[in-house]
TIMARVEX-192906 format. One record per residue (C-alpha): residue in one letter; chain; x negated, y, z negated. Coordinates in nm, 3 decimals, always signed. Each point is the difference from the previous one (the first is absolute). Layout:
N
   residuo   cadena        xx        yy        zz
         a        A         X         Y         Z
...
! end
This chain:
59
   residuo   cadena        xx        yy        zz
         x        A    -1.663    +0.918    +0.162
         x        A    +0.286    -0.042    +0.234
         x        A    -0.017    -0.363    +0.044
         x        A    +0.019    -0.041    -0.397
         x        A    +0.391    +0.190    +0.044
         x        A    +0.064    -0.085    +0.368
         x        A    -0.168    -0.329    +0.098
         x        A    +0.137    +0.009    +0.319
         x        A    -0.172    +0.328    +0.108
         x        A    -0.286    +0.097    +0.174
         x        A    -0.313    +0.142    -0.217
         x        A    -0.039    +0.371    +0.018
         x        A    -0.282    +0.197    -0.118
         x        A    +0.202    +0.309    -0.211
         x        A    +0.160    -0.295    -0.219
         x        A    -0.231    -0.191    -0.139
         x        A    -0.112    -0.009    -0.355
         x        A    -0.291    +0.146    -0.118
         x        A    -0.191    +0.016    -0.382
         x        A    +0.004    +0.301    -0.194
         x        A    -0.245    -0.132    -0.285
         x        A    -0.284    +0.110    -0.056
         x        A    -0.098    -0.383    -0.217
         x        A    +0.109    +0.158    -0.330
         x        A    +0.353    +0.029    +0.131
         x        A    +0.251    +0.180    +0.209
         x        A    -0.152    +0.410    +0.053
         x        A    +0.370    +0.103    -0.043
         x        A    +0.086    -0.172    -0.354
         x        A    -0.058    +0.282    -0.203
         x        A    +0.295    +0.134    +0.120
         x        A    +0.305    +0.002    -0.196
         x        A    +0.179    -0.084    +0.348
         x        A    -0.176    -0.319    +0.064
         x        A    +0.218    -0.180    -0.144
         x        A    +0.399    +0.012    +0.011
         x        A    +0.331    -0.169    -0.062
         x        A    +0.280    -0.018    +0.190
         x        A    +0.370    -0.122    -0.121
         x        A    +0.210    -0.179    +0.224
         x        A    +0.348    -0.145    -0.053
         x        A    +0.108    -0.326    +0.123
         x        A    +0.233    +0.164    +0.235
         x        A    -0.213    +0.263    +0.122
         x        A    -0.315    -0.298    +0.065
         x        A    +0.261    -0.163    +0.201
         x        A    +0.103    +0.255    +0.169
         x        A    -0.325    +0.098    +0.112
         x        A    -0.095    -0.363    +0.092
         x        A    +0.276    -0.040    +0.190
         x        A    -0.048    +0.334    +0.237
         x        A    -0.372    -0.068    +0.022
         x        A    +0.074    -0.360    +0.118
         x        A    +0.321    +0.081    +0.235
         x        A    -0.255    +0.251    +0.144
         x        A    -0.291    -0.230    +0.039
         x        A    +0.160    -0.325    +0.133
         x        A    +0.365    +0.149    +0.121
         x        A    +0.352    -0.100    -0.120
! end
């Protein structure tokens, strides 16, 4: 949901969460995409922080 990212905004309808389990567990983890990893160096995180942050709140 929005508010879990953006606490501040207001509540729209195309982003909220919604289950894809069926009870016995996600329909899409058969998939050998379900799951992923993704490398980041310390410079690059803080890089990308920093923009996201500068963009949300300003300089």
């Amino acid at each position: 949901n929005v508010q879990e990212v953006w606490p501040h905004r207001e509540p729209v309808p195309y982003l909220r969460s919604v289950s894809d389990a069926d009870g016995g567990g996600a329909y899409c983890d058969i998939s050998n995409r379900y799951h992923w990893t993704e490398s980041w160096s310390r410079r690059e995180l803080l890089a990308a922080l920093g923009h996201g942050l500068v963009e949300h709140f300003g300089a």
